[in-house]
Every structure is written in structure tokens, then in C-alpha cells.
C-alpha positions as CSV (number, residue, x, y, z in Angstrom):
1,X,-16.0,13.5,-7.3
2,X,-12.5,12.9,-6.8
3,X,-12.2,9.4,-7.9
4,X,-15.2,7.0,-8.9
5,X,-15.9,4.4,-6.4
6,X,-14.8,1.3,-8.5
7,X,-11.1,2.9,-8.8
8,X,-11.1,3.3,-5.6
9,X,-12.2,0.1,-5.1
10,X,-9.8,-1.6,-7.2
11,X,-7.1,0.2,-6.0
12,X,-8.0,-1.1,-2.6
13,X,-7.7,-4.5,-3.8
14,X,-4.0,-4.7,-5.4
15,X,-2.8,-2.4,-2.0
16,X,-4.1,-5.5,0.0
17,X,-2.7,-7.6,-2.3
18,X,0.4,-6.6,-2.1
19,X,1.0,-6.5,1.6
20,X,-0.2,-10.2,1.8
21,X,2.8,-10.6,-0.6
22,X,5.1,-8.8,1.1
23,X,3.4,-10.9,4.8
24,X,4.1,-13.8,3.0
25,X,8.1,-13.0,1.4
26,X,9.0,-11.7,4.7
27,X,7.8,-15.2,6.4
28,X,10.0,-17.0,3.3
29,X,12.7,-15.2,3.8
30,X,13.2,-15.7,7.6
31,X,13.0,-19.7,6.6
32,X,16.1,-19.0,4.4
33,X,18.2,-17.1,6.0
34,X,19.2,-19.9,8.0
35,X,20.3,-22.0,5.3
36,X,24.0,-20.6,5.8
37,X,26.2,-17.5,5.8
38,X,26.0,-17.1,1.4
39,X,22.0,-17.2,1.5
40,X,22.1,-14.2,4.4
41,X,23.5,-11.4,2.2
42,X,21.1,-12.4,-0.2
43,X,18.2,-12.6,1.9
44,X,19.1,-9.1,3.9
45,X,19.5,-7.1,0.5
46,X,16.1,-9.0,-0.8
47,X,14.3,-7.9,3.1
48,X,15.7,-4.3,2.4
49,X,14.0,-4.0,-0.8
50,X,10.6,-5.2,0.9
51,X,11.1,-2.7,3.3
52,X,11.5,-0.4,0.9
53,X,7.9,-1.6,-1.0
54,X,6.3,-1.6,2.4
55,X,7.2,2.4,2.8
56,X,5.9,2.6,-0.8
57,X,2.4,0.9,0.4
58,X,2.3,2.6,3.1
59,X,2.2,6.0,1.0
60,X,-0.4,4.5,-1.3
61,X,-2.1,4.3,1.7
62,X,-2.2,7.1,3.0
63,X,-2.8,8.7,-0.4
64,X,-5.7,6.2,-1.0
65,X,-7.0,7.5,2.3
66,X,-6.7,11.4,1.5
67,X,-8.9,10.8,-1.6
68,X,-11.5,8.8,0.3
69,X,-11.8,11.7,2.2
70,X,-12.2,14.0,0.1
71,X,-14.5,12.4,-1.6
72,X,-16.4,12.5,1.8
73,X,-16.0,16.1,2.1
74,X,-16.8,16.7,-1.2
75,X,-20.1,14.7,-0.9
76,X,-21.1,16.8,2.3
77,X,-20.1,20.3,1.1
78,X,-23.5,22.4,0.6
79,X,-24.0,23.1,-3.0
80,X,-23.8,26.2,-2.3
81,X,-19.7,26.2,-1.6
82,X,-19.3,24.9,-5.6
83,X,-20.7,28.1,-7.3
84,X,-18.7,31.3,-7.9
């Protein structure tokens, strides 16, 4: 096995989490940016580090996926394939 179900799992979990969180920042920080010209630079270098998360996330992902995968593959191989 490549990773236990309950890893997996829980790994799962804090990935969704954390895109809610960056769902619901993004939504705050479109509010804020039209408070006035000081709050913008703020809130564009705070929405380019979000972005920057999201890319991260989106690697866990993927990553996340791979192992789920090979998991699956691992599960289905024939016994056979393991033994030298």
C-alpha cells in the first residue's frame, strides 16, 4: 500500500479546507479593494500570494491523486507481479 486510507483521507480534508479558505479570502478581498487606492496595493500583493497557494493546492492535488492511484493499481496487480 502506498498510503493507508485514513491519511489519505485526512489529507483530503485539510486540501478541501483550504480552498474554501482561499473561496472565501478571494470573495473578502474583492469587498476591500474598493475601499480606496491605499487598500488596492495591499489587497493585489495579498490576491498574488493566494494565487500563489492555489498553484500549491493544486499540486497537492494532483499529487493526492497519483497516490490514490497507485494505490488502485497496486490493489489490482496480480500477486504474481510482487515476487522476484
Amino acid at each position: 500500500m502506498i498510503i493507508d486510507r485514513e491519511s489519505f483521507t485526512e489529507l483530503t480534508v485539510h486540501l478541501k479546507l483550504a480552498s474554501d479558505a482561499i473561496l472565501k479570502s478571494g470573495r473578502q478581498l474583492a469587498g476591500l479593494s474598493s475601499d480606496g487606492a491605499a487598500v488596492e496595493g495591499r489587497c493585489a500583493s495579498a490576491l498574488g500570494e493566494m494565487t500563489a497557494l492555489a498553484i500549491e493546492l493544486m499540486a497537492m492535488e494532483r499529487i493526492l491523486r497519483a497516490v490514490m492511484q497507485a494505490n488502485r493499481d497496486e490493489k489490482c496487480a496480480p500477486a504474481s507481479a510482487w515476487v522476484d
